[in-house]
C-alpha positions as CSV (number, residue, x, y, z in Angstrom):
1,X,-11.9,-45.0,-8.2
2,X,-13.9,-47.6,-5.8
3,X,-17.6,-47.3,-5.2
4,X,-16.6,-46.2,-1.3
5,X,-15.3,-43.5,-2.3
6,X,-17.7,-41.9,-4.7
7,X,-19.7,-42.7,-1.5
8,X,-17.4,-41.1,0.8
9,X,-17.7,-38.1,-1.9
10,X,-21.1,-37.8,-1.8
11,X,-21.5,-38.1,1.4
12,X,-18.7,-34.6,1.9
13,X,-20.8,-32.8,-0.3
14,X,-24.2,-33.2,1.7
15,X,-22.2,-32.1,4.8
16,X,-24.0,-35.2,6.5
17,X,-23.5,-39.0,7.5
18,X,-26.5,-41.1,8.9
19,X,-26.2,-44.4,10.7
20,X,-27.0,-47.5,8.2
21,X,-31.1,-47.7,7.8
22,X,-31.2,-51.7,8.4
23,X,-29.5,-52.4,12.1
24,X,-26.8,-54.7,12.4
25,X,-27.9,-58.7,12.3
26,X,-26.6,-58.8,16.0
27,X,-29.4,-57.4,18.3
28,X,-27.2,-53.9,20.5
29,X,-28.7,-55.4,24.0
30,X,-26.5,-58.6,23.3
31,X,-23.6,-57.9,20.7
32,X,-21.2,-60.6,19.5
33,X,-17.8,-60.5,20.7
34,X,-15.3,-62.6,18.3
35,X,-13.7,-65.6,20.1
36,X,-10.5,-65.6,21.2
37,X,-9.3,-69.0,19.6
38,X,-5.6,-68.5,20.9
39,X,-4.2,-66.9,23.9
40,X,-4.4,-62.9,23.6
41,X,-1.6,-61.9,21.1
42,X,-0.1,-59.3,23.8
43,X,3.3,-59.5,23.1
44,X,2.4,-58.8,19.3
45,X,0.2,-56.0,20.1
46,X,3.3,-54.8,22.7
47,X,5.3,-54.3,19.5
48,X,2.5,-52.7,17.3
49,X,2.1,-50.2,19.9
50,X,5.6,-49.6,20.0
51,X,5.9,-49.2,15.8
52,X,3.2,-46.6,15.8
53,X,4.0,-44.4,19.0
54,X,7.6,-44.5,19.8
55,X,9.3,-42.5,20.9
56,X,7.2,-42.0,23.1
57,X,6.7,-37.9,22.9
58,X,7.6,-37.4,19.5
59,X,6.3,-34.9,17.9
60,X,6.6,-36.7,14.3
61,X,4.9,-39.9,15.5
62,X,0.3,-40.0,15.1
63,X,-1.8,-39.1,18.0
64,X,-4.8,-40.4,16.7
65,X,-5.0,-43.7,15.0
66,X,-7.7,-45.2,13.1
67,X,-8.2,-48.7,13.4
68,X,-10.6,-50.5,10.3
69,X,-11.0,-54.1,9.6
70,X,-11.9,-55.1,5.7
71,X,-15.0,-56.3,5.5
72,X,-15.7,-56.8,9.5
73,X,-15.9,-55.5,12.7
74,X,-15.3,-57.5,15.6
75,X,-11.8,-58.8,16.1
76,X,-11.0,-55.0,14.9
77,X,-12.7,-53.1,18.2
78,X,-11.0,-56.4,20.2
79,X,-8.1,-55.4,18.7
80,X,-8.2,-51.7,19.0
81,X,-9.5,-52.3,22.8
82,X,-5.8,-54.3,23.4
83,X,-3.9,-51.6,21.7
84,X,-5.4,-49.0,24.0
85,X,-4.5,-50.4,27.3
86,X,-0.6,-51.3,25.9
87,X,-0.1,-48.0,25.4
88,X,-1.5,-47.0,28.2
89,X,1.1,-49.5,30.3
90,X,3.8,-48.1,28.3
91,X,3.3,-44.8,28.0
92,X,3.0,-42.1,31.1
93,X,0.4,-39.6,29.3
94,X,-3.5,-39.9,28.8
95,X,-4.7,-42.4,26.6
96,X,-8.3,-42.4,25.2
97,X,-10.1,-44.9,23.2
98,X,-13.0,-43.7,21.1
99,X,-15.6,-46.2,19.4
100,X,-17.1,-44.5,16.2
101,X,-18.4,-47.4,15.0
102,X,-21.5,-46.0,15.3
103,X,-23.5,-48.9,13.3
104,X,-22.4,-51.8,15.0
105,X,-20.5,-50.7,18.4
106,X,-18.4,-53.6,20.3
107,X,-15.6,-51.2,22.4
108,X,-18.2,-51.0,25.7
109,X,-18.3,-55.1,25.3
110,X,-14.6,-55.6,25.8
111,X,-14.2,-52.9,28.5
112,X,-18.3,-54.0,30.6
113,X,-19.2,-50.2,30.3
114,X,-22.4,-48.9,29.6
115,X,-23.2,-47.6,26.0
116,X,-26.1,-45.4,26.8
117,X,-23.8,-42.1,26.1
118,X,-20.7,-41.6,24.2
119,X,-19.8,-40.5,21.1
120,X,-23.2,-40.1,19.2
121,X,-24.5,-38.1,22.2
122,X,-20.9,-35.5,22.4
123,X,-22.0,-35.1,18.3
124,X,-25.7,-34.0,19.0
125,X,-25.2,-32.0,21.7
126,X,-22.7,-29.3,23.5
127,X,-20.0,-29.2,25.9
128,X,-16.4,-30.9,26.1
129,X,-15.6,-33.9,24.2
130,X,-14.3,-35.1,28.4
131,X,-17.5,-35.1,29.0
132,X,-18.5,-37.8,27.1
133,X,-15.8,-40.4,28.2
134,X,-15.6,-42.7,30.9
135,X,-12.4,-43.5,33.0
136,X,-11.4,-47.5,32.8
137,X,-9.5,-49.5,35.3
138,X,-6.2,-47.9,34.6
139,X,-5.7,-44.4,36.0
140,X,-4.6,-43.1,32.3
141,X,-7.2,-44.6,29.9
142,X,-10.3,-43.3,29.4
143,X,-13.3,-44.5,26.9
144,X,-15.6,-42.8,24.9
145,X,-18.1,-45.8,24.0
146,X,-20.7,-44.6,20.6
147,X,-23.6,-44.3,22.5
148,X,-27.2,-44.6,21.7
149,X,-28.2,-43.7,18.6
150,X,-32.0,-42.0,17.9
151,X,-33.9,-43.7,15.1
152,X,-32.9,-41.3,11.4
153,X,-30.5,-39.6,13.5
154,X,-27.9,-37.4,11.1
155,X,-24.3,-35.7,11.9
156,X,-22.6,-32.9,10.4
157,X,-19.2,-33.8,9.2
158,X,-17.8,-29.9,10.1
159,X,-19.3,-31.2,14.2
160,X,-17.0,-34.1,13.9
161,X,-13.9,-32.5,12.3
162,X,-14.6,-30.4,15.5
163,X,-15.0,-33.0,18.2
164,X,-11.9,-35.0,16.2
165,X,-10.0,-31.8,17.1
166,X,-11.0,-31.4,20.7
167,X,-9.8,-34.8,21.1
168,X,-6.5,-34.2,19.9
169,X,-5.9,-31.3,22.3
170,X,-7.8,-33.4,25.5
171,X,-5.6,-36.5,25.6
172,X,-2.0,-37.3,24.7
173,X,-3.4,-40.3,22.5
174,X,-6.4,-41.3,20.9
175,X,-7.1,-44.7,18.9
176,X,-10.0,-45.0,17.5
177,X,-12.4,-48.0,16.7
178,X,-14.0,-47.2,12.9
179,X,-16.5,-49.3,10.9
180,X,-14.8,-51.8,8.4
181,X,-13.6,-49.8,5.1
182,X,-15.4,-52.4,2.4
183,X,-18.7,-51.6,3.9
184,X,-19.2,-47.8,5.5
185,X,-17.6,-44.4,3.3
186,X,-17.3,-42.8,6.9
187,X,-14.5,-45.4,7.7
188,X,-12.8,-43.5,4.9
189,X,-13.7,-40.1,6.5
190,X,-12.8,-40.9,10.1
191,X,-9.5,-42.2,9.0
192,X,-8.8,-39.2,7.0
193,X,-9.4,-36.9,10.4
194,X,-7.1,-39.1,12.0
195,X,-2.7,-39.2,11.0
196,X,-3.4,-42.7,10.0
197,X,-5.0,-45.9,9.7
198,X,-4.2,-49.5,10.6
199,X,-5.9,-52.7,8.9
200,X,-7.0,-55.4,10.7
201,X,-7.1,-58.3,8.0
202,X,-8.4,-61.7,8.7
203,X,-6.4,-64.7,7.7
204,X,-7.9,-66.8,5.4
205,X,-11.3,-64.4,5.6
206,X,-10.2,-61.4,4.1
207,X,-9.6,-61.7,0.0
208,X,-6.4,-60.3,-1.7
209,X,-8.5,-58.5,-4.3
210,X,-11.0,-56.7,-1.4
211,X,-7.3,-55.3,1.0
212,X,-6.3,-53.9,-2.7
213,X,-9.6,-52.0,-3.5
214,X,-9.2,-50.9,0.3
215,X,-5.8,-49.8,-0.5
216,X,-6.5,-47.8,-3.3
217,X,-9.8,-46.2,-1.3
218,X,-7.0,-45.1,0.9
219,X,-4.7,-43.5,-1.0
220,X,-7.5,-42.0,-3.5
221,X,-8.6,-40.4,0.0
222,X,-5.3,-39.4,0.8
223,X,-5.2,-41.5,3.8
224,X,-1.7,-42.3,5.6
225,X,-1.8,-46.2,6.1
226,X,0.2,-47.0,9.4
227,X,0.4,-50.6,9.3
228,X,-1.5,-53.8,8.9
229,X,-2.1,-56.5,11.4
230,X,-2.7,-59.9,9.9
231,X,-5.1,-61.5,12.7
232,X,-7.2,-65.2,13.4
233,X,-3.3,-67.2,11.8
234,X,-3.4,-70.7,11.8
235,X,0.0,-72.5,12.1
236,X,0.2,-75.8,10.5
237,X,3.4,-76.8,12.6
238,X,3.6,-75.7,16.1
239,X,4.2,-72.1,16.8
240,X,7.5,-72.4,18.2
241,X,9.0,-74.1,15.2
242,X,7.5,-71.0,12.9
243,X,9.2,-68.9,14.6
244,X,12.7,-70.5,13.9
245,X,12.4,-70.4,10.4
């Protein structure tokens, strides 16, 4: 059994999970966004969309999706973000994107929204889950960004099974931007309160041996693993020719 999830365990029985005591390296007031070192993979991420949701209305396919990288963050949210607004083009129902990365948030980056209230705030305190989320430039996608978080601030697990369910009945789809599973339990957690999860692994970053251990923490957790998405690939012949063979 991996050391995440005798973490994740522990952290079920005290009923509780706190952000990380040390904040993230990258000051919040100016977070890193990964580089985009090739033109936006949208027909790929066309195509993922289209594995995990379609047909579109079925009743059999997830509504909320986790998205985790391995042992980072960054390309993950970018990736989650792109996800978001191809379903939204593809699919005539409400779409909401939800960034629960609570320690090191990057969704409000990629969309230029505020952060000062979102998801940490619709945790603490009462009324609808709508409440909390912003509408983006597309009249069917909405964005709950995680909010400002209060120095030793703590949330009950039973309040977020309860605002995971309010967010399956509010929108049609939810995907969901989760802290990377080698480094925070609640990855494990938030996956398990969503159908599924899909890894965001980094070529030639993330190790063979660390997407096993994650592999196992999943299924040990009884997580349903929707895909993986193999991101940052290098091509040492040009694209077009690795595409014939």
């Amino acid at each position: 059994m991996s050391r995440n999830f005798e973490l994740l365990q522990r952290v079920a029985k005290d009923d509780v999970f706190r952000p990380a005591e040390h904040p993230p390296a990258v000051p919040r007031k100016s977070p890193f966004v990964a580089p985009l070192y090739k033109e936006a993979p949208h027909a790929e991420i066309a195509k993922l969309v289209q594995r995990l949701f379609s047909p579109a209305g079925s009743v059999d396919g997830p509504k909320i999706v986790s998205f985790s990288g391995i042992s980072r963050d960054d390309r993950c949210s970018w990736i989650c973000a792109r996800a978001a607004e191809a379903l939204a083009d593809q699919a005539d129902a409400s779409v909401c994107v939800v960034d629960a990365n609570l320690w090191s948030p990057q969704l409000h980056v990629h969309y230029a929204a505020a952060n000062s209230y979102g998801f940490s705030e619709g945790l603490a305190e009462n009324g609808p889950i709508c409440n909390f989320a912003v509408p983006l430039r597309r009249a069917n996608l909405w964005l709950i960004p995680a909010g400002s978080i209060r120095p030793g601030a703590s949330f009950s697990l039973e309040r977020c099974r309860e605002r995971f369910s309010e967010l399956r009945e509010a929108f049609a789809h939810v995907l969901i931007s989760a802290p990377a599973l080698s480094r925070e339990a609640e990855a494990t957690f938030f996956a398990q309160l969503a159908d599924g999860v899909v890894l965001i692994v980094e070529a030639n970053q993330s190790r063979r041996e660390a997407v096993r251990r994650v592999k196992e923490q999943l299924e040990s957790a009884h997580v349903r693993l929707l895909g993986a998405v193999l991101d940052q690939r290098t091509f040492p012949i040009p694209e077009k020719l690795y595409r014939r063979l």
